[in-house]
C-alpha positions as CSV (number, residue, x, y, z in Angstrom):
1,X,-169.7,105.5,-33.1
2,X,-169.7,107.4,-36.7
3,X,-168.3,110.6,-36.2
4,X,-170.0,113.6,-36.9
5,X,-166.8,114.6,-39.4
6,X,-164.7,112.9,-40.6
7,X,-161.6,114.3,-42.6
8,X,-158.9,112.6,-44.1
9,X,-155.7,113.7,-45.5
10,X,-157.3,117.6,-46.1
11,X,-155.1,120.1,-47.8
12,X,-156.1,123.4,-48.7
13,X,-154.3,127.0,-50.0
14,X,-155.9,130.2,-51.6
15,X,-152.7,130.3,-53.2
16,X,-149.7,127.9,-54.2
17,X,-148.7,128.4,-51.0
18,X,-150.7,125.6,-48.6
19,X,-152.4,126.5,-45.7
20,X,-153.7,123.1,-44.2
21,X,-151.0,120.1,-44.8
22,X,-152.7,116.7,-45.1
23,X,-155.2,117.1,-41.7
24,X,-156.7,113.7,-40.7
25,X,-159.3,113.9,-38.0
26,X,-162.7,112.6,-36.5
27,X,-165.4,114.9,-34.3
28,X,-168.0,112.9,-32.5
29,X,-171.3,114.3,-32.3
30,X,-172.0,116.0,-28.7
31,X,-167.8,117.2,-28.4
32,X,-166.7,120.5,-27.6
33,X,-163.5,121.1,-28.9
34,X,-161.4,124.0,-28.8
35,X,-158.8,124.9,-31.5
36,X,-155.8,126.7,-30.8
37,X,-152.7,128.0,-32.1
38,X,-150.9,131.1,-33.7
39,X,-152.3,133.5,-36.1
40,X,-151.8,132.5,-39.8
41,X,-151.8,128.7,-38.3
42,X,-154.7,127.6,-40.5
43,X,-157.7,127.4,-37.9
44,X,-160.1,129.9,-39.2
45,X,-159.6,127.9,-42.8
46,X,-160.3,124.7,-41.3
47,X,-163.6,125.7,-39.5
48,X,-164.8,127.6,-42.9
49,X,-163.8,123.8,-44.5
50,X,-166.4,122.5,-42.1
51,X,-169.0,125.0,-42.5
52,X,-169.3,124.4,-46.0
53,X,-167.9,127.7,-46.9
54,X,-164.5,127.1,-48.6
55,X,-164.1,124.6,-51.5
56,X,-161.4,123.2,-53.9
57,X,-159.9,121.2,-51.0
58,X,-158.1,118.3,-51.6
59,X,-158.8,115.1,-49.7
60,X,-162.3,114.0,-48.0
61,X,-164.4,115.6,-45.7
62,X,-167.4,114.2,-44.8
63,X,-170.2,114.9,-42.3
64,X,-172.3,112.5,-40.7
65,X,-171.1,109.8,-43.2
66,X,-171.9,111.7,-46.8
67,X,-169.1,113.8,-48.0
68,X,-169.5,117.3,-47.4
69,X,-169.7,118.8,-51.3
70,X,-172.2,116.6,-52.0
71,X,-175.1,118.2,-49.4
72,X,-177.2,121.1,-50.5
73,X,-176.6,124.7,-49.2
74,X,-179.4,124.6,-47.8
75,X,-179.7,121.4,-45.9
76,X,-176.5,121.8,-44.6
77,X,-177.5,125.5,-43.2
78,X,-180.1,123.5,-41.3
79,X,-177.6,121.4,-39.2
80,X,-174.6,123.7,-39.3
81,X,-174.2,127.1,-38.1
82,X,-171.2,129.4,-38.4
83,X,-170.1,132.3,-36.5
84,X,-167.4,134.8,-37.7
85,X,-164.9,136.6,-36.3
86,X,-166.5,139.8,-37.4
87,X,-169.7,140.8,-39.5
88,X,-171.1,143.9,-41.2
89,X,-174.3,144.5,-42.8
90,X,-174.4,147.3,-45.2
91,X,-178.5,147.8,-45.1
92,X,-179.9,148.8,-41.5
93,X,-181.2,145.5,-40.2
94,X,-182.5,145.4,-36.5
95,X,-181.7,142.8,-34.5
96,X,-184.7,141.1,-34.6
97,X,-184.3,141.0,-38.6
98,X,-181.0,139.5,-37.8
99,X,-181.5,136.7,-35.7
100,X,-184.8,136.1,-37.9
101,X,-182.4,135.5,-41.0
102,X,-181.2,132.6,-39.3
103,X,-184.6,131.1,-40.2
104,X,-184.1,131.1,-43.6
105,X,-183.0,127.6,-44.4
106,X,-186.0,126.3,-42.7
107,X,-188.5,128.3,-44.5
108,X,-191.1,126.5,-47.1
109,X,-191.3,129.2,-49.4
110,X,-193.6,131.8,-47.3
111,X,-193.2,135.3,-46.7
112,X,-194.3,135.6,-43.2
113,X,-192.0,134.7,-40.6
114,X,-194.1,131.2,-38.7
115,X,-195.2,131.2,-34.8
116,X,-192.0,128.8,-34.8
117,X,-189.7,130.6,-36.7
118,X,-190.9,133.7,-33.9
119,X,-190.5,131.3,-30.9
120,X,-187.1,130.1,-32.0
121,X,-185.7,133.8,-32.3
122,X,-187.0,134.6,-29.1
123,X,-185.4,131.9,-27.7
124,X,-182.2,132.5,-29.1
125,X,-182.3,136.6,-27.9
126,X,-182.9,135.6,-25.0
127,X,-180.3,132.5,-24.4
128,X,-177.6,136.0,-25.9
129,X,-178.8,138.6,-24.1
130,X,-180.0,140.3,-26.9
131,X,-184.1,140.6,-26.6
132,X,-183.1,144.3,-25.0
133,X,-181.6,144.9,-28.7
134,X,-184.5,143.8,-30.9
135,X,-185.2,147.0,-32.1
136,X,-181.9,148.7,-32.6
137,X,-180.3,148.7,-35.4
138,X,-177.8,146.2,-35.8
139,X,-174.8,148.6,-37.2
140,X,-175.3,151.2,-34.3
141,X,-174.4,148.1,-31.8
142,X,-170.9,147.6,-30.3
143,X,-168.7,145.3,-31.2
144,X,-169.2,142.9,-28.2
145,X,-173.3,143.3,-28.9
146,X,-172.7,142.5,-32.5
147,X,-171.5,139.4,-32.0
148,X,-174.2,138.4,-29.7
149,X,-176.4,139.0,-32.0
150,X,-175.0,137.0,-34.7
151,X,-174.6,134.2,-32.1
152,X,-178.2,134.3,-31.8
153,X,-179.2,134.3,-35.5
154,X,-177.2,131.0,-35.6
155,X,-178.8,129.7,-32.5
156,X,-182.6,130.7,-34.4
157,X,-180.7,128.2,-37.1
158,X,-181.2,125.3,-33.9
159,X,-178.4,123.6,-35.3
160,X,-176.8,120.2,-34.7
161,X,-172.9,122.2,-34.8
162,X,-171.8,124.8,-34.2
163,X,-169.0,126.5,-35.7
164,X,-167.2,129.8,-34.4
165,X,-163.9,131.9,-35.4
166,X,-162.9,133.9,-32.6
167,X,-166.1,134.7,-30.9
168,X,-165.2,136.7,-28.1
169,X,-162.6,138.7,-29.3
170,X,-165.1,141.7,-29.2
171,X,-166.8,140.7,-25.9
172,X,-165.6,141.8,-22.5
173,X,-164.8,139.9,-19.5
174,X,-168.3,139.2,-18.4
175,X,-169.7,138.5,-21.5
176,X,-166.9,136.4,-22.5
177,X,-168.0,134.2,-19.4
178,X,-171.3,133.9,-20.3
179,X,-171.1,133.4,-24.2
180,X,-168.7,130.5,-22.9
181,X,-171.6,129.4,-20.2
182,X,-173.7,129.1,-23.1
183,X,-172.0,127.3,-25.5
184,X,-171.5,124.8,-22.2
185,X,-175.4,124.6,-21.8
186,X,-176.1,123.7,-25.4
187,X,-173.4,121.2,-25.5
188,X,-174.6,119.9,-22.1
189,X,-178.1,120.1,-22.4
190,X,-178.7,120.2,-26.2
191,X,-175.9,117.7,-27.3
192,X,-174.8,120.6,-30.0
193,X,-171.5,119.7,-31.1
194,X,-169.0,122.6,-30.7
195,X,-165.8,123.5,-32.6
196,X,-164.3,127.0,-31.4
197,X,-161.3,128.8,-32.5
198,X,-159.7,131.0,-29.8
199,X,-156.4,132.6,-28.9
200,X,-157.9,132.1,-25.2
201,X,-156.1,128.8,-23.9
202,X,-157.4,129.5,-20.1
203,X,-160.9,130.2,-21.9
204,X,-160.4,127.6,-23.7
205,X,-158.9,125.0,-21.2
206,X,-162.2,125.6,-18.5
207,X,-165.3,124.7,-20.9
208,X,-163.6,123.0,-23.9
209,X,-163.0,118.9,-22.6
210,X,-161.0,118.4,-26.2
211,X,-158.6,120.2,-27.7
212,X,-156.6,121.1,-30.9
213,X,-153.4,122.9,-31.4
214,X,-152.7,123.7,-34.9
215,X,-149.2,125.1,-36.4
216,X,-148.4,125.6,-40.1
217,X,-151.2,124.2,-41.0
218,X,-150.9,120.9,-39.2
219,X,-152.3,119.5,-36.2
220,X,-149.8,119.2,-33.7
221,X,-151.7,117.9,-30.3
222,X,-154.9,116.6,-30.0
223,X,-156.8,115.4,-26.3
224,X,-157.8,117.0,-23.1
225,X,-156.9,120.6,-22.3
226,X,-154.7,119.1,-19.4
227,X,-152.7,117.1,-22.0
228,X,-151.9,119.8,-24.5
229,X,-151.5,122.8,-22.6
230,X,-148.1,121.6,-20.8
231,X,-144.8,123.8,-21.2
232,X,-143.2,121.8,-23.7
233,X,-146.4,122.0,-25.9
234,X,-147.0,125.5,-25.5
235,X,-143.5,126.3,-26.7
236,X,-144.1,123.6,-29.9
237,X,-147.6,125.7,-30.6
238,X,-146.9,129.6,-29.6
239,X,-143.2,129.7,-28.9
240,X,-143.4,130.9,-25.7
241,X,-142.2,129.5,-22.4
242,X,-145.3,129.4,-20.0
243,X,-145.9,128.2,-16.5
244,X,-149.2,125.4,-16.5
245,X,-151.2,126.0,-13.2
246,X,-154.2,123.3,-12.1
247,X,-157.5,125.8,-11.4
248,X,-158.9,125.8,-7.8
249,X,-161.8,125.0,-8.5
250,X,-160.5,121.6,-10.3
251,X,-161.8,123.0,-13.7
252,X,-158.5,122.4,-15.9
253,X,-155.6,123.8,-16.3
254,X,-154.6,127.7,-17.2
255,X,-151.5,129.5,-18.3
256,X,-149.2,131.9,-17.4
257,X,-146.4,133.2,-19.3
258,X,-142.9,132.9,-18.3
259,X,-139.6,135.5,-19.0
């Protein structure tokens, strides 16, 4: 099967100093991986890599078999939507105005937003939780509502992958759940290929089915949550001793620290 990406021997530094060493990897379309590891480790470089949004890379990354520089903007907005950590907007946008900017790479050239650019921002408000929002104005919201909302601009993008730096670092408990349990319903039901950075192993371990550890900028395990989360790993990737429990409910594997 041709992987979705495919990256080869990546390196990349805003400086002299590197901050991804030589990264050689494959996603297949339809995976939800998780990428974890300490702050600083390189993850939220590698997803911007992948989203099209950092160049001057060294080495080849290519998605779905062309290499990446070579694709429009634009196109690549089409099949590829990224979520940050954190957004402001510095003009008062609603919601609605929001999530309808995720339209833009599909637009012809008209002014008026289409029946299906209107149906597809519906859709994603209401997949996030957000409709209630629409009219408020998107800097008034909270920080956990934000991020909703810019979820659901990049689901009005109905993308093939979706990429996202900390999502839920803003969101509490219960909406950390169900961001998660949407994210599992698009991968499940939509085949949307998912790469997520989190500090959230346990989050991470109970929807993820592949996962990354990253340290210094170098990929340091690589397979199922149950496989990488183990004490001697969690040590290589965090330096911390930790105790490695199987769930109840038989969905993976979560953490607990140790003295």
């Amino acid at each position: 099967m041709t992987p979705i990406f495919h990256i080869a021997e990546l390196h990349f530094g805003y400086t002299v100093i590197p901050v991804l060493n030589g990264i050689t990897v494959d996603v297949v379309s339809g995976e939800f991986v998780a990428l974890v590891g300490p702050n600083g480790a390189g993850k939220s470089t590698f997803l911007k890599v992948l989203a099209g949004l950092l160049c001057g890379y060294k080495g080849a990354v290519d998605f779905s078999g062309k290499s990446l520089s070579a694709i429009r903007s634009r196109d690549l907005a089409k099949r590829i939507a990224f979520v940050p950590q954190e957004t402001h907007m510095v003009f008062p946008f609603t919601v609605s105005e929001i999530v309808m900017m995720g339209r833009l790479p599909h637009r012809a050239g008209g002014l008026f937003d289409t029946r299906r650019d209107i149906d597809a921002a519906r859709e994603a408000m209401e997949l996030t939780d957000t409709l209630q929002f629409s009219a408020k104005i998107f800097g008034e919201l909270s920080g956990g509502e934000r991020q909703r909302a810019v979820l659901a601009s990049a689901l009005a993008q109905q993308p093939e992958v979706l990429l996202l730096d900390e999502p839920t670092v803003y969101l509490d408990l219960k909406h950390q759940i169900q961001f998660y349990d949407i994210l599992e319903r698009l991968n499940r039901e939509r085949r949307m290929t998912i790469l997520s950075v989190t500090h959230d192993v346990n989050l991470a371990a109970r929807y993820a089915r592949r996962m990354i550890a990253v340290r210094s900028g170098i990929f340091i395990a690589d397979g199922p949550p149950d496989e990488v989360l183990t004490p001697q790993r969690l040590y290589e990737i965090f330096e911390i001793n930790a105790a490695v429990f199987r769930r109840p409910d038989g969905l993976g594997s979560y953490v607990i620290p140790t003295a």
